[in-house]
C-alpha positions, 0 to 999 in steps of 0.5 A: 631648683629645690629638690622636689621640683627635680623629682618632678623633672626626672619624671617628666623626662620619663613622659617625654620619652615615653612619648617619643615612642614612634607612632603605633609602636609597641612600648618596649617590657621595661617601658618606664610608663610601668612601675614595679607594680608591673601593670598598669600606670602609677605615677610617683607621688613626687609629681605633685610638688611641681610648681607654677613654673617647674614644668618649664624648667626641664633637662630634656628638649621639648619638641614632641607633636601630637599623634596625627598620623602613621605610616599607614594613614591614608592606604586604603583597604583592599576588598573585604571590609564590610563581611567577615570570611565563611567558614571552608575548613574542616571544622565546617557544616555544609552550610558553610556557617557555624552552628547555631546559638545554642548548638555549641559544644557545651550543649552537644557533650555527649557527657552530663555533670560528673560523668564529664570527669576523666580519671586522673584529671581532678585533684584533691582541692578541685581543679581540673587538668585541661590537657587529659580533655584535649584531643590532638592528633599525633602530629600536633602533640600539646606545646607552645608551638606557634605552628599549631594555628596553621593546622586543619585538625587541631581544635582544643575547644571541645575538649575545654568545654568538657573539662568546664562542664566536670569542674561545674559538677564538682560540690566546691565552693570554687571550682578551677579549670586548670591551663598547662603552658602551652597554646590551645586553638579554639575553633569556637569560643568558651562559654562557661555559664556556670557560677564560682567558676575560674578559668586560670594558667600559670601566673603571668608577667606583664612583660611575657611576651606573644606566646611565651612557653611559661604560659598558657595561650588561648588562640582564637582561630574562629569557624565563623568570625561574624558569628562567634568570635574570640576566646570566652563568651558567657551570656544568659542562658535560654533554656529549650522552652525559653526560660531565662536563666538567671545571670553567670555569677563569680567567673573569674578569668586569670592568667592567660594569654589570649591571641584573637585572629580574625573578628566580625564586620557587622555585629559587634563582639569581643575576645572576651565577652562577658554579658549579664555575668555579675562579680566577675573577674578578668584579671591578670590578661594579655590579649593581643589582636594578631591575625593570620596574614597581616593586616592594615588597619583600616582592613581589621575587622571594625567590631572587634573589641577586646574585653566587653562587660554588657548586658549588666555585667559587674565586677573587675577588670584588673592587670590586664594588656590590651594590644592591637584589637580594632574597636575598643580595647575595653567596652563597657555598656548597660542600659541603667532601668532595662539592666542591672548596672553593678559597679565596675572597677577597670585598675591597672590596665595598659590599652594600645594600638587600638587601631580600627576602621571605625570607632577605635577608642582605649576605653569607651563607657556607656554604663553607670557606677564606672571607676577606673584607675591606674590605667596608661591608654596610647597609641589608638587611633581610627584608620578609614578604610576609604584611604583618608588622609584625614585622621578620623579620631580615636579616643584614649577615653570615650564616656557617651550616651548611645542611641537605644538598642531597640523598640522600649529600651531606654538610651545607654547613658554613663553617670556616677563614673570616676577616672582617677590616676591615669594617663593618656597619650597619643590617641588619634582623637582627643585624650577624653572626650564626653558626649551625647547623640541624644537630644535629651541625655548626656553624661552624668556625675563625672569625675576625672582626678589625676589624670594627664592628657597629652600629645592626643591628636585633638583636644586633651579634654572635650566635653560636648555633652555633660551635667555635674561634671568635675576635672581636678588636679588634671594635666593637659599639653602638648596636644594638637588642639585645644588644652581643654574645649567645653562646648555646647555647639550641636546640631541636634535641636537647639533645645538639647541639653548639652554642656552644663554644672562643669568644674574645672579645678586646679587643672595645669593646661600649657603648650597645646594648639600644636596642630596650627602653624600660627595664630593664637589660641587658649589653653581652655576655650569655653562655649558653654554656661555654668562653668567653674574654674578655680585655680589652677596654670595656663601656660606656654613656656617658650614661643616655639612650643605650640600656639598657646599664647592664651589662657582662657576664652569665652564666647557665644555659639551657635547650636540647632540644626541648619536653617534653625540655629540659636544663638547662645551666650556664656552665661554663669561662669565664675573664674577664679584663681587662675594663674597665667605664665605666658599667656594672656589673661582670660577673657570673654570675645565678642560675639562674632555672628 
């Protein structure tokens, strides 16, 4: 065995045991899926020198299954799903809601500008000392003590939103609101709409734990979860006499830990949520869902999402722990033509336990000019509140159109997006899939590049609507289903453009088709047109390593709605260079309707 195929081996084995992670657990802090960079997914170069056959020549055994279930699959929620809690404490209106949109603490200060500035709170460079704003009773004094989310007294954000709006008035080029280490309880979200603004607490370690002392937690304990949820919110700001402010520009939010209780259950919002907010920054983030009273997952509150850019918001979200939120760790969303849709850069980024009743996904795209990069996404998985057995899906990766928002706005629809140098592994669904609900619309311009797919609970890959789309250099095994499925089966009409322009090259497909007991089963199954494949190993290593036992498959589908269906062959797909080690040899099946 030559050296580099050692290498190989060594990393490999680092994968296998990564994934024999129990289902839904936390990794460990020195998770070996972390490199020195400390966050995110880096892959050693050595990974590249595997052979045709190498993958099959490893130390460890091979036994892993895909991610179909937990111990909470199949128990229903008790009650609540569908409405959030009323807010009934102390920091409630009679009305038993929250203020309205524009009555929040920033616009209720009794100060203006500069006169927002406590003396002493300012130092010479422009940063604000969050604590002089804070004003705490005498039984909970400033610290890091967890008991604080339990009080009825205790909330830190009109203290907060004056110390923003003192940093806002400063003449800086950059003004900084300084975080102590501690815990904040935050009643109602920040919303810093003001430009070349940072938000920041003591530097932050990936591996710091919930609530760490050494930094600053911001908890978010919201008055009315369905109307103002998590911890930092900025929107376009709408004047009294409805003048639209022009977007929130140069935030930047860094080094602090965010703790989400509660959320909504009907309108979608996130633990930060950032709309029309351009060349903006999360950077350095732990966010964790960690509610009050535990919770199942199917009883978590289906719309929360852990970090959303919308609204044509651009810049970077980099270095940032997701954990345990409901519905996306990280929603991305515009609408090209209604938006601005500025590039987006997600780099370094670990999404887990996402695990909903509805929609849970690591990462879902609905914009354009996308790249992400060096990201690990696990363990995300939809739990249905009805008491399912069945597993619903949960994607690591979910690129989608989406239907239009309202009367004259055009779908949200992904294209010029890059996914590169990335892992994905034991979601619920499929480790990416590309799709549409549109008729007329589907993912554009895609390219995956380094990216492994393994142990998913669907397909590793599943393109079911998608133009000038390129896969390259991509693993895939040890799923439940198939390797790779492109398919432009639909029930929309028949005349919907679905899958088409795909390219698969030098992709490395072995040992899926776990979910099925026996038979036999491609790697890659195609029902779709205008597909390439150049290069590249279908492989099953062993008999008893999954029922894999073909490389690659073509045949007809049947698309339209029913009562209205056409039939429709693979036609214009070229293969070439494909090596196959036990598996058969690609072929084309009869039609079978």
């Amino acid at each position: 065995m030559s050296l580099a195929q050692r290498f190989v081996q060594i990393w490999f084995g680092v994968l296998l045991a990564l994934a024999a992670a129990p289902a839904g657990a936390a990794l460990p802090p020195d998770s070996a899926a972390r490199s020195e960079a400390g966050w995110g997914y880096h892959p050693p170069p050595e990974e590249r020198a595997v052979s045709s056959q190498g993958f099959c020549s490893l130390d460890l055994p091979y036994t892993e299954p895909p991610f179909l279930a937990d111990q909470t699959t199949g128990i229903a929620c008790p009650g609540y799903a569908t409405q959030s809690p009323l807010c009934t404490g102390p920091f409630c209106p009679a009305s038993g809601v929250c203020p309205g949109t524009r009555a929040l603490h920033e616009d209720l200060n009794a100060c203006q500008g500069a006169a927002c500035c406590l003396p002493g709170s300012v130092d010479p460079d422009g940063v604000v000392n969050v604590l002089p704003y804070l004003a705490r009773p005498a039984e909970w004094p400033f610290s890091a003590e967890a008991a604080v989310d339990r009080s009825t007294n205790v909330d830190d954000s009109p203290g907060i939103a004056t110390a923003i709006e003192c940093a806002a008035s400063l003449s800086a080029s950059r003004r900084t609101v300084a975080f102590a280490a501690g815990r904040y309880v935050l009643r109602t979200p920040l919303r810093p709409h003001h430009d070349a603004l940072t938000l920041e607490g003591p530097e932050l370690s990936p591996e710091a734990s919930p609530g760490d002392p050494r930094t600053a937690t911001l908890v978010a304990i919201p008055c009315n979860p369905e109307q103002y949820p998590g911890a930092i919110q900025v929107t376009r700001v709408v004047k009294p006499d409805g003048t639209v402010i022009s977007a929130v520009r140069g935030l930047w939010i860094r080094n602090l830990q965010i703790a989400a209780t509660e959320g909504p259950r009907r309108t979608a919002n996130s633990g930060i949520q950032l709309n029309t907010c351009s060349d903006c920054k999360v950077e350095n983030v732990i966010m964790r869902y960690s509610p009050l009273v535990p919770q199942l997952p199917s009883c978590k509150p289906s719309n929360l999402e852990g970090i959303g850019f919308t609204w044509g918001s651009g810049g970077v979200i980099r270095n940032v722990l997701v954990d345990g939120f409901s519905k996306s760790g990280i929603y991305l969303s515009s609408v090209a033509g209604y938006h601005d849709t500025p590039p987006i850069l997600v780099e370094n980024c670990e999404i887990r336990n996402i695990t909903g009743p509805i929609g849970a996904s690591g990462i879902k795209i609905v914009t354009a000019n996308v790249t992400v990069r060096s990201c690990h996404v696990h363990h995300n998985m939809i739990h249905p509140g009805d008491g399912s057995t069945t597993v619903a899906g949960g994607h690591g990766l979910w690129i989608s159109t989406q239907i239009s928002p309202g009367p004259g706005i055009p779908s949200p629809a992904p294209y010029n997006v890059v996914v590169k140098d990335s892992y994905f592994h034991h979601n619920g669904g499929s480790g990416v899939v590309l799709a549409s609900p549109i008729e007329n619309e589907r993912p554009k311009g895609i390219l995956i590049k380094r990216v492994k797919f393994a142990y998913n609970g669907g397909h590793g890959v599943h393109v079911q609507a998608g133009a000038g789309v390129e896969f390259s250099d991509v693993w895939s095994w040890g799923n439940a289903l198939y390797g790779v499925l492109l398919s432009s089966r639909t029930t929309l009409p028949a005349t919907s453009v679905r899958v088409e322009d795909v390219t698969l090259e030098n992709l490395l497909v072995f040992d899926n088709a776990l979910r099925f007991a026996s038979g036999s089963f491609p790697g890659i199954r195609i029902e779709a047109s205008d597909v390439t494949i150049r290069g590249g190993t279908v492989a099953r290593c062993e008999p008893w390593r999954g029922t894999q036992s073909r490389s690659i498959q073509q045949q007809c589908w049947l698309s339209g709605p029913a009562g209205a269906q056409v039939l429709f062959p693979p036609e214009e797909n070229v293969i070439s260079d494909v090596s196959t080690y036990g598996t058969s040899a690609p072929e084309v099946l009869a039609c079978p309707y």
